[in-house]
C-alpha positions as CSV (number, residue, x, y, z in Angstrom):
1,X,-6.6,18.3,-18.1
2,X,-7.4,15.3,-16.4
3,X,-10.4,16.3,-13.6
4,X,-9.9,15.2,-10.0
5,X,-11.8,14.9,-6.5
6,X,-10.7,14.4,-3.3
7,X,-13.3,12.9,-1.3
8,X,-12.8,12.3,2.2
9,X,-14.7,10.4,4.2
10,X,-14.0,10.7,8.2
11,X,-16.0,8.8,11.3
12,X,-14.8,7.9,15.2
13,X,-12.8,4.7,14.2
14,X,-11.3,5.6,10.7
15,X,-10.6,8.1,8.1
16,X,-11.2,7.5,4.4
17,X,-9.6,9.7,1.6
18,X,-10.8,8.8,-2.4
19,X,-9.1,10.4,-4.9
20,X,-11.9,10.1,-8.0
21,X,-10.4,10.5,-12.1
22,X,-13.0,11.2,-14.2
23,X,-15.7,10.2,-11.1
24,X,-13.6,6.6,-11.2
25,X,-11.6,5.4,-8.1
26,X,-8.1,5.4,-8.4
27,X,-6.3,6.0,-4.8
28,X,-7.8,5.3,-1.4
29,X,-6.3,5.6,1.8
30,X,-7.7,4.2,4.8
31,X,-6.1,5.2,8.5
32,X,-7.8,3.6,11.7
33,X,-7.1,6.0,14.3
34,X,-5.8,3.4,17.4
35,X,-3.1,2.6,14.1
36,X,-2.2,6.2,12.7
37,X,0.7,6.0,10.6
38,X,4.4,6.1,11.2
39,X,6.2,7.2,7.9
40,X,7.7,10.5,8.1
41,X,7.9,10.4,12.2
42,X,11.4,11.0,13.2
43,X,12.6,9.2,16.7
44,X,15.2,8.8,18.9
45,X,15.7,5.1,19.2
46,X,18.2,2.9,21.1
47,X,20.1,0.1,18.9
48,X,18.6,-3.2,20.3
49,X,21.3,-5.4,18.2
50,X,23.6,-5.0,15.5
51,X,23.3,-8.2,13.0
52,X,26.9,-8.0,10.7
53,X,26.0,-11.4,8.7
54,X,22.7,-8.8,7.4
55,X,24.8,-5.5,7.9
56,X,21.4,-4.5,9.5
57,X,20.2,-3.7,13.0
58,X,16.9,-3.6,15.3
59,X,16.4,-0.3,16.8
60,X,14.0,0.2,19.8
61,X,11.6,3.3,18.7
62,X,9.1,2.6,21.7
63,X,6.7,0.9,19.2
64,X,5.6,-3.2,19.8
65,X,7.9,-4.1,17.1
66,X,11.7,-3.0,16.6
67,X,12.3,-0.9,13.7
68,X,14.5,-2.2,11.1
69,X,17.6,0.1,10.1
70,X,20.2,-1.4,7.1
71,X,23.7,-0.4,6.6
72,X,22.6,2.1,3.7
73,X,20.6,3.8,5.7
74,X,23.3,4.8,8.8
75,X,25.2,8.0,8.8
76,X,28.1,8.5,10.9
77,X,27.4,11.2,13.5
78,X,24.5,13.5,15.1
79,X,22.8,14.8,12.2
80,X,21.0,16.9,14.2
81,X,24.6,19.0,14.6
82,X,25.1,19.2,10.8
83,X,27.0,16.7,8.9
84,X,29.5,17.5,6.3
85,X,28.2,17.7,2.7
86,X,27.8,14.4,1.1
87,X,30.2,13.5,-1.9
88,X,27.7,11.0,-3.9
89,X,25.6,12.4,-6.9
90,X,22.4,13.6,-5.6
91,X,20.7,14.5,-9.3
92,X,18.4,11.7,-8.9
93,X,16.8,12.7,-5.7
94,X,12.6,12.6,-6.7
95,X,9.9,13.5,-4.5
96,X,8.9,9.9,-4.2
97,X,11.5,8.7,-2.1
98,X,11.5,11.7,0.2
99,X,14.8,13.4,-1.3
100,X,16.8,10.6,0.1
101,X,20.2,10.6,-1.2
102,X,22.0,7.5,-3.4
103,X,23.3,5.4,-0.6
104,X,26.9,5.2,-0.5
105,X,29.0,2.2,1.6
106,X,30.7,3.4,4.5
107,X,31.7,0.4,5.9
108,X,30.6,-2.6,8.0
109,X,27.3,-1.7,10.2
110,X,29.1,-2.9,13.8
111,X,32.3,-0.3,13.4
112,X,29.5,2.3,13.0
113,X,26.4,1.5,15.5
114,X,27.1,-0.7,18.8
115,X,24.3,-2.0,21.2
116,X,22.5,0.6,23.7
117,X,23.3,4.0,21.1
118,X,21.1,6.6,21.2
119,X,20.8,7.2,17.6
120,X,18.1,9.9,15.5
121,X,16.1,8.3,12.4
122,X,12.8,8.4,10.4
123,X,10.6,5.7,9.6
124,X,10.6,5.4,5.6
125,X,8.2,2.4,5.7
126,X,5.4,0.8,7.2
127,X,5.2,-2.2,9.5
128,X,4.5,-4.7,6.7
129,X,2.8,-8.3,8.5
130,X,5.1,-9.4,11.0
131,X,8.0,-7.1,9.7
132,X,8.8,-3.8,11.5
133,X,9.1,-0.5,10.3
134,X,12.3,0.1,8.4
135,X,14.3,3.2,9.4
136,X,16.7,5.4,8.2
137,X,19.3,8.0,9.5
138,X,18.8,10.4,6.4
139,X,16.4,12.6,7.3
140,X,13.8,14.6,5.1
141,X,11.0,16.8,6.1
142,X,8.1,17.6,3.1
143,X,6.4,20.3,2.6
144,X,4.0,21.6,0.4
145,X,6.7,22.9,-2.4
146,X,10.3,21.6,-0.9
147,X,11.7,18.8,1.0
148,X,14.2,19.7,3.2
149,X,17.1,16.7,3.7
150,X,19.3,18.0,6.5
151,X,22.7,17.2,6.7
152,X,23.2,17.7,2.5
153,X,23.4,20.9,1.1
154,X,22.5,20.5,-2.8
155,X,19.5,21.1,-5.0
156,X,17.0,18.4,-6.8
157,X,14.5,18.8,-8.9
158,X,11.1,16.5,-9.1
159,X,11.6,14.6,-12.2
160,X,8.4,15.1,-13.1
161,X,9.1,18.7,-14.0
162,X,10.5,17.6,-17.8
163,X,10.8,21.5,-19.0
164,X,14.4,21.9,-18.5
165,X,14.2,25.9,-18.9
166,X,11.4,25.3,-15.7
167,X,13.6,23.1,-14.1
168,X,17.2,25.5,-13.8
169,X,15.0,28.3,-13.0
170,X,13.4,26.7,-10.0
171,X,16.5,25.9,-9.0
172,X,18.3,29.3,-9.5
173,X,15.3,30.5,-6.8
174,X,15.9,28.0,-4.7
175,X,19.7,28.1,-4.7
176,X,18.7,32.1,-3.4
177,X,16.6,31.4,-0.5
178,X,18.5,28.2,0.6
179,X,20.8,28.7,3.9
180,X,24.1,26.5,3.7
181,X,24.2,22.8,5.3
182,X,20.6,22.0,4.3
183,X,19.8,19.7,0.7
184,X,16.6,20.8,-1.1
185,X,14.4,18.8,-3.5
186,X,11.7,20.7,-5.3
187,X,8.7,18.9,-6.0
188,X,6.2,18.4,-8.7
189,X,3.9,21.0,-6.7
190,X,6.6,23.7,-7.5
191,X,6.9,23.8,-11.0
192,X,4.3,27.3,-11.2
193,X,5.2,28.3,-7.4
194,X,6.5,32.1,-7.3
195,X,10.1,32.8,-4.8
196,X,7.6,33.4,-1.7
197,X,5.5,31.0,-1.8
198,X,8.8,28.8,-2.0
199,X,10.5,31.0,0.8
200,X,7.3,30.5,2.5
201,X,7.5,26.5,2.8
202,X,11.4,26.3,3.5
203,X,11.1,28.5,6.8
204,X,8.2,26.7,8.0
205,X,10.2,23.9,7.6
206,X,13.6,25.1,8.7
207,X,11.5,25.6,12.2
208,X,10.2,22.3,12.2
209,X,14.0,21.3,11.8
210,X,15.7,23.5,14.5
211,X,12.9,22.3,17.0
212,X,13.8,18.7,16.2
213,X,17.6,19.9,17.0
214,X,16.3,21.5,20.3
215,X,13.9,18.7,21.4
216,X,16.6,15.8,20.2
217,X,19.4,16.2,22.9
218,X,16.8,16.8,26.0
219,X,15.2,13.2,25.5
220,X,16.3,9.9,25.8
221,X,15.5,7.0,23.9
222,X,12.9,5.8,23.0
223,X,11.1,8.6,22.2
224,X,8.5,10.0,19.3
225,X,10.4,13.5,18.4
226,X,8.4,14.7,15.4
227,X,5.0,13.7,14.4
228,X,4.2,13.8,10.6
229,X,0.8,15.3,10.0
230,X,-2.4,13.3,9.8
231,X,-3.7,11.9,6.9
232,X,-6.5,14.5,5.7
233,X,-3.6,17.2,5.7
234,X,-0.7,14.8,4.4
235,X,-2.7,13.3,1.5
236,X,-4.6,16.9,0.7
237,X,-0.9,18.4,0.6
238,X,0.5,15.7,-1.5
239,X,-2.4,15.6,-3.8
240,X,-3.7,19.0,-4.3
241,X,-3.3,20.5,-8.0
242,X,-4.5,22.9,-10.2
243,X,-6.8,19.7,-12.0
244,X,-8.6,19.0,-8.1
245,X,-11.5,20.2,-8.9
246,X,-13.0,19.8,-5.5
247,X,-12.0,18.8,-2.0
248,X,-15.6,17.0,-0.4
249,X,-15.4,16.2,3.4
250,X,-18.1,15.1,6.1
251,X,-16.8,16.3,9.4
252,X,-17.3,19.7,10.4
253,X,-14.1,19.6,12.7
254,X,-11.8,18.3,10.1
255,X,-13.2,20.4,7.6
256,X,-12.4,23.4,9.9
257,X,-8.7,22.0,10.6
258,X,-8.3,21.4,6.9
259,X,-9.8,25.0,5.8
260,X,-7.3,26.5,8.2
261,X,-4.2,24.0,7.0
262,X,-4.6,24.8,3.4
263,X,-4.8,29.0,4.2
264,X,-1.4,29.0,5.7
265,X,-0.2,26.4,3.1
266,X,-2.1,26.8,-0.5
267,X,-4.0,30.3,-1.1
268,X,-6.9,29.8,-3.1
269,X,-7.4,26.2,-2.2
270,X,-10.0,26.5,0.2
271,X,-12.8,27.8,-2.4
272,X,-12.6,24.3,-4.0
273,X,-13.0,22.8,-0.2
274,X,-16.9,21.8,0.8
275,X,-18.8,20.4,3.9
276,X,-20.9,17.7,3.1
277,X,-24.1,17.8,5.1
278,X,-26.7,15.7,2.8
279,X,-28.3,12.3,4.8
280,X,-26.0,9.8,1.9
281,X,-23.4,8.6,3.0
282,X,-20.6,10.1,1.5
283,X,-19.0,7.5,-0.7
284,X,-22.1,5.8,-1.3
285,X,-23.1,9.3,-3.0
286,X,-20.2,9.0,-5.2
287,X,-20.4,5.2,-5.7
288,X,-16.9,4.9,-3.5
289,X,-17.9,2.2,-1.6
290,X,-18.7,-0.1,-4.3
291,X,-15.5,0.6,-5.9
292,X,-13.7,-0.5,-2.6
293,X,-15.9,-4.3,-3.0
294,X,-14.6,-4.7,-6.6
295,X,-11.1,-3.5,-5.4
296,X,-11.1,-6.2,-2.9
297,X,-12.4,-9.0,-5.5
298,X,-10.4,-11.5,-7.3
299,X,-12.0,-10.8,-11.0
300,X,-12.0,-7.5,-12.7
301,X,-14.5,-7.1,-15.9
302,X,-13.2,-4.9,-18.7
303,X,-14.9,-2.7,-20.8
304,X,-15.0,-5.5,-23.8
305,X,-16.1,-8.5,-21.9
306,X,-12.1,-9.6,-21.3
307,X,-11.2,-9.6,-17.5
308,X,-8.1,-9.8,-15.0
309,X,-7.7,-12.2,-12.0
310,X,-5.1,-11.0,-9.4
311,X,-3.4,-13.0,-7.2
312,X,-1.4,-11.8,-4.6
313,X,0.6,-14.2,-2.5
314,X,3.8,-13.7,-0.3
315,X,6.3,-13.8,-3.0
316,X,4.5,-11.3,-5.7
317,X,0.8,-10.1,-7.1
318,X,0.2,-11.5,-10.5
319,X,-2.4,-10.4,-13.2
320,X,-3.6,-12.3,-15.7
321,X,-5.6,-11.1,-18.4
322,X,-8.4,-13.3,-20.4
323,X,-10.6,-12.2,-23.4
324,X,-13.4,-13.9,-21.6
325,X,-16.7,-13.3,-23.5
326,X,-14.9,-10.6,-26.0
327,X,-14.5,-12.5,-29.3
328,X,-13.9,-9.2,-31.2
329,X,-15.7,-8.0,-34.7
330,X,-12.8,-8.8,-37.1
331,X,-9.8,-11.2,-36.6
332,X,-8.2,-12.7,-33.5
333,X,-5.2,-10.0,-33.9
334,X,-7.1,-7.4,-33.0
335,X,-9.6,-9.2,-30.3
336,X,-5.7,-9.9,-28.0
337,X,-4.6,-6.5,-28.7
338,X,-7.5,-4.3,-27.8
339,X,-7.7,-6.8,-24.8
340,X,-4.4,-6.1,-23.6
341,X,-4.9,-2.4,-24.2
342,X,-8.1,-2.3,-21.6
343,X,-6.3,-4.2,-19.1
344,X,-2.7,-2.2,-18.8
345,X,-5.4,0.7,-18.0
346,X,-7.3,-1.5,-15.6
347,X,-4.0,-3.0,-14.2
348,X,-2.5,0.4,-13.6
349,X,-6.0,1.5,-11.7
350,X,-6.3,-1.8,-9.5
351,X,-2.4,-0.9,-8.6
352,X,-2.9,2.3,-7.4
353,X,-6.3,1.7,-5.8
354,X,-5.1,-1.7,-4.0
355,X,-1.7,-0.3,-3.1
356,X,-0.2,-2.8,-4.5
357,X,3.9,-3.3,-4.3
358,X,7.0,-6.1,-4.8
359,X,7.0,-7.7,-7.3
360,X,4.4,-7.8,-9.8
361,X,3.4,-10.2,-12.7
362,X,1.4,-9.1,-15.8
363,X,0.5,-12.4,-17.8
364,X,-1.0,-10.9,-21.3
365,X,-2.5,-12.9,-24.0
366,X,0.0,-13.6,-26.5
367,X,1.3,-11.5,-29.3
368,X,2.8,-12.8,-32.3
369,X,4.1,-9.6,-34.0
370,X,6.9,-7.4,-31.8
371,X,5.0,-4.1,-33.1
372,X,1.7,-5.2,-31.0
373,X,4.3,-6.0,-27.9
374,X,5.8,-2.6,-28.1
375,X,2.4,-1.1,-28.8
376,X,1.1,-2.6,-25.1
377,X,4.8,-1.6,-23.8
378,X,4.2,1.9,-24.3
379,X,0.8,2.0,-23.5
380,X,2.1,0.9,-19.8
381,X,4.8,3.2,-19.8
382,X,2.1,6.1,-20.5
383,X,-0.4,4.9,-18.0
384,X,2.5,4.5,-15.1
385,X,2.7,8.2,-15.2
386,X,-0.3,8.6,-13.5
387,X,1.5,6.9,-10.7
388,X,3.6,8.5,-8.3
389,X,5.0,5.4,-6.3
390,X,8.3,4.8,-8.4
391,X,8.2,1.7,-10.5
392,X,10.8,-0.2,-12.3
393,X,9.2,-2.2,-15.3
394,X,10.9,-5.1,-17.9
395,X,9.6,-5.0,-21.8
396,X,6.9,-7.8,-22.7
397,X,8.6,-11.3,-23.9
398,X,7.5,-13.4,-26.1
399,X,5.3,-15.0,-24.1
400,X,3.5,-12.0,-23.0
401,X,4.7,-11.8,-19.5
402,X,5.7,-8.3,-18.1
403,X,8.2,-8.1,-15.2
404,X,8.0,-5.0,-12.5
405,X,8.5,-3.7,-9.6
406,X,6.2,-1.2,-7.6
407,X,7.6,0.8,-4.4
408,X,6.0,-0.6,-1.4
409,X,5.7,1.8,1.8
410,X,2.8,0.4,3.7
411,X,0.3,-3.0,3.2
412,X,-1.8,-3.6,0.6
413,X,-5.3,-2.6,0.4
414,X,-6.5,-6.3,0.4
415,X,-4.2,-6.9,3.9
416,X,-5.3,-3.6,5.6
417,X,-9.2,-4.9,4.9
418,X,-9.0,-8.5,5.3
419,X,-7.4,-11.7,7.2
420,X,-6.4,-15.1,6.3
421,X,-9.9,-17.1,5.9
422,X,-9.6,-19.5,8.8
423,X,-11.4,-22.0,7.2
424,X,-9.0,-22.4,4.6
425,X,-6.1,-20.7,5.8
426,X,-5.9,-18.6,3.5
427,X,-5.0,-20.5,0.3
428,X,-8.9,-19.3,-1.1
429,X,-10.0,-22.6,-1.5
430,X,-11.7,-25.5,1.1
431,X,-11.4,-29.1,1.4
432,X,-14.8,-30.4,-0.7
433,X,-17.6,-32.2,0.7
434,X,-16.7,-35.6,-0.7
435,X,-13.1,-34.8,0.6
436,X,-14.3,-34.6,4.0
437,X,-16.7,-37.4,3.8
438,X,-14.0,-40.1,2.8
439,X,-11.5,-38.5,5.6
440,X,-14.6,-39.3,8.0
441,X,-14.6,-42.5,6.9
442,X,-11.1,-43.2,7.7
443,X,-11.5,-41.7,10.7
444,X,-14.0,-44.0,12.0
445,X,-11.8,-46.4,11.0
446,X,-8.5,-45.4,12.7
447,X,-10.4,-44.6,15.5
448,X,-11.8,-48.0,16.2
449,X,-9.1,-49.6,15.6
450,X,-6.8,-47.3,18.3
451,X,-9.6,-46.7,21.2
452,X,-11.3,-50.5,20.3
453,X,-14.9,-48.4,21.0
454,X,-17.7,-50.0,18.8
455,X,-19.9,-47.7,19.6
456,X,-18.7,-43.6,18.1
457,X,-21.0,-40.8,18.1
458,X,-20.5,-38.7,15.3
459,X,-21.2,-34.9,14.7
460,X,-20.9,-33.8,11.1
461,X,-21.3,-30.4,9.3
462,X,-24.7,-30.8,7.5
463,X,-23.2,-31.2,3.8
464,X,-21.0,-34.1,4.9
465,X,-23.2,-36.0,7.2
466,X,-25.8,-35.5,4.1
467,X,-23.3,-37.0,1.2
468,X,-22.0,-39.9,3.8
469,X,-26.1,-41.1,4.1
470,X,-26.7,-40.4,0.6
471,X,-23.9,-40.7,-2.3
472,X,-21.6,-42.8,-0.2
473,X,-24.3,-44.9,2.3
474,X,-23.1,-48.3,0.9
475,X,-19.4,-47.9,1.4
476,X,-20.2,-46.3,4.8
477,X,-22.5,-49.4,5.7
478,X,-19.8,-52.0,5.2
479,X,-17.0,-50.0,7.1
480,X,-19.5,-49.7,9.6
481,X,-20.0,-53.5,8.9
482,X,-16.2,-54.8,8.8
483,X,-15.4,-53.3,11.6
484,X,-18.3,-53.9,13.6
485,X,-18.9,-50.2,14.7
486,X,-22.2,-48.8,15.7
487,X,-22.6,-44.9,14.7
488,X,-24.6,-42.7,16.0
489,X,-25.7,-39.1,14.7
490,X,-25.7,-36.0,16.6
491,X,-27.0,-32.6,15.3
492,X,-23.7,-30.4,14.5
493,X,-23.6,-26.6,15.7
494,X,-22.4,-25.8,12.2
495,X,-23.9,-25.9,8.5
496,X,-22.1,-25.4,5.4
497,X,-24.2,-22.3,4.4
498,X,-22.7,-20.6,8.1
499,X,-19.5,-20.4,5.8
500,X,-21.2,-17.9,3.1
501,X,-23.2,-16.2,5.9
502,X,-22.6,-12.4,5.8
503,X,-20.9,-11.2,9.2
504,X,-24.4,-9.4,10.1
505,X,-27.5,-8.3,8.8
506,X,-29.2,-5.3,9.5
507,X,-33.0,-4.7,9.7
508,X,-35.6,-2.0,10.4
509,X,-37.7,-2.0,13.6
């Protein structure tokens, strides 16, 4: 059994939650607490504009931004009043997508919704950039054991629960406890839970349901109906198995919150729960934070002296893997392949740590024989089991490129931490010295020539003024020459080191 630890790290402005694998990082989740997420918050929201060349609309949920709602995602009716039992095959419901239902068309988006309706949905993902949250009408509470999916009225099972004799029986109990016009999934948590403890969970949220029904038809829209729960108790409830071998948090009120949370939900789990009170900080103690500084990096060693460089960019993330300084210790065969092993398991770890989703790239070094392509193939398969955001994920070709796709529901850990670098917008690259010394030039140039000034005053970032007096003084001297301009030198507020400067220091007394 693989050994697991939920750290969770928790101050005024923000709330951190590590899950470690064998003491390595592998999730993080980071909340600020003026942004606290919206997934799993159900609203009553007013259609701002219907949009039939995208069969989508903008709903007003009282946020900054509209929420986004496509045609897939509508149901005709108050679902809070119970909806007639859905027709399309519902086998495949998983966990990961909250229970939701196969979407089925039921015609064009602008017979269904019209400007200024009061409609009921739930935010299924995050505000991603400049795009709003996306929304949809099928609704789906989670609890510890069960999701409840109103409005349906069959039974899924987690797929990750493979034992088919596990699988019907769980199903057999839940089919006994279920109450008609409400769809079940079961989830991975289930697969040892006992007929109370699943009992338990589907009352507790059966009330969260009918107080949703109360609550829906006294308010008008906008308006925030149902509030998921916080991080520390959303991720702990998510995350918690028999193979946590410890729950480690440094906030005597959460800890409290989180003691009593995991009583009414989880018996047992709280002897695993502890208060850290030592002076280290937290994830320094468990080497967290340097984990997060080489999730946010470009290059990733591996354990052979190969490495990856990730690139994300708007359109997809890439990885690229490179033997580096590994030149193996018997042919060239071998050197690619055991290469390509350590990265899938790096890849997989740097996708789950950095949150990663789209589209993704993996550029592997070439294999000549088809048995080493499948050998890598499988080996990705295996490690993408470990994940539990759904991925979708083409075979190797024969130039060693792997095609996939990884379920996005909120940004990236690299956009949640950083911003565009305004000095190169971006791109992670700067306009070089001797680049800006021959635009100076021509600027002096056009400049003269426009204002017909002879005399300019000139203030230049210390690494440009020092190559224009030094590798190009000549050419400098005869533009200055030709033209007949007099230059003079002023001392810039900016040097080229103020661009590698750290954004503080901090020094005893």
């Amino acid at each position: 059994m693989l050994e697991k630890q939920l750290i969770i790290n928790i101050n005024e402005g923000e709330t951190r939650m590590a899950l470690l694998e064998r003491e390595d990082l592998t999730e993080l989740y980071i909340e600020r607490h003026h942004e606290r997420a919206m997934v799993g918050n159900i609203y009553k929201a007013r259609v701002n504009r219907v949009l039939p060349g995208m069969q989508a609309a903008f709903i007003d949920i009282g946020a900054d931004r509209s929420a986004f709602l496509y045609a897939g995602d509508v149901i005709k009716g108050d679902v809070t009043k119970g909806l007639e039992d859905e027709t399309e095959d519902q086998s495949d419901w998983q966990e990961e997508d909250f229970g939701q239902p196969t979407r089925v068309n039921r015609g064009p988006i602008e017979k269904i919704l019209k400007e200024g309706q009061q409609i009921l949905v739930q935010i299924s993902k995050e505000p991603l950039g400049t795009k709003g949250a996306r929304a949809t009408m099928h609704m789906s509470l989670p609890g510890r054991y069960l999701v409840l999916v109103p409005g349906a009225s069959k039974i899924g099972i987690s797929k990750r629960i493979s034992d088919e004799g596990k699988r019907q029986h769980l199903k057999d109990l839940v089919k006994s406890i279920k109450p008609k016009g409400v769809g079940v999934i079961v989830r991975t948590a289930a697969q040892d839970a006992d007929e109370r403890s699943l009992a338990k969970d589907l009352r507790y949220l059966i009330r969260n349901w009918q107080k949703i029904q109360l609550k829906a038809p006294r308010e008008s829209a906008p308006n925030l109906l149902y509030q998921d729960l916080d991080l520390v108790r959303k991720i702990t409830r998510d995350l918690f198995s028999e193979d946590i071998s410890k729950i480690v948090i440094d906030n005597q009120s959460a800890f409290d919150d989180l003691q009593r949370f995991l009583n009414a939900t989880t018996p047992g789990a709280t002897r695993k729960l502890e208060l850290h009170t030592a002076k280290i900080p937290l994830f320094d103690l468990y080497g967290i934070e340097m984990d997060i500084g080489r999730a946010l990096g470009r290059k990733i060693d591996l354990p052979s002296g190969g490495h990856l460089v990730i690139d994300q960019t708007e359109a997809l993330t890439s990885f690229d893997v490179n033997t580096g300084k590994y030149v193996g210790h018997s042919n060239v065969r071998d050197t690619i392949v055991r290469t390509n092993m350590e990265a899938v398991v790096q890849i997989v770890r740097q996708l789950r740590v950095r949150n990663i989703g789209g589209i993704i790239v993996l550029d592997f070094i070439d294999m000549e024989r088809e048995s080493d392509r499948e050998k890598v193939f499988l080996t990705l398969q295996e490690e993408l089991k470990k994940d539990k955001a759904r991925s979708t994920v083409l075979r190797i070709s024969e130039f060693g490129l792997v095609q996939m796709t990884r379920k996005r529901t909120a940004e990236s850990l690299e956009r949640q931490l950083m911003e565009p670098c305004p000095c190169c917008d971006g791109r992670g690259r700067i306009r070089s010295t001797q680049t800006e010394a021959y635009d100076l030039i021509r600027e002096v140039m056009r400049l003269s020539l426009q204002s017909g000034k002879k005399s300019l005053r000139l203030r230049l970032r210390d690494d440009v003024r020092d190559w224009i007096l030094h590798e190009e003084n000549v050419l400098f001297d005869r533009v200055l020459k030709d033209y007949g301009i007099t230059a003079v030198f002023e001392n810039a507020p900016v040097s080229r080191a103020d661009l590698t400067q750290a954004a503080f220091e901090v020094f005893p007394g």
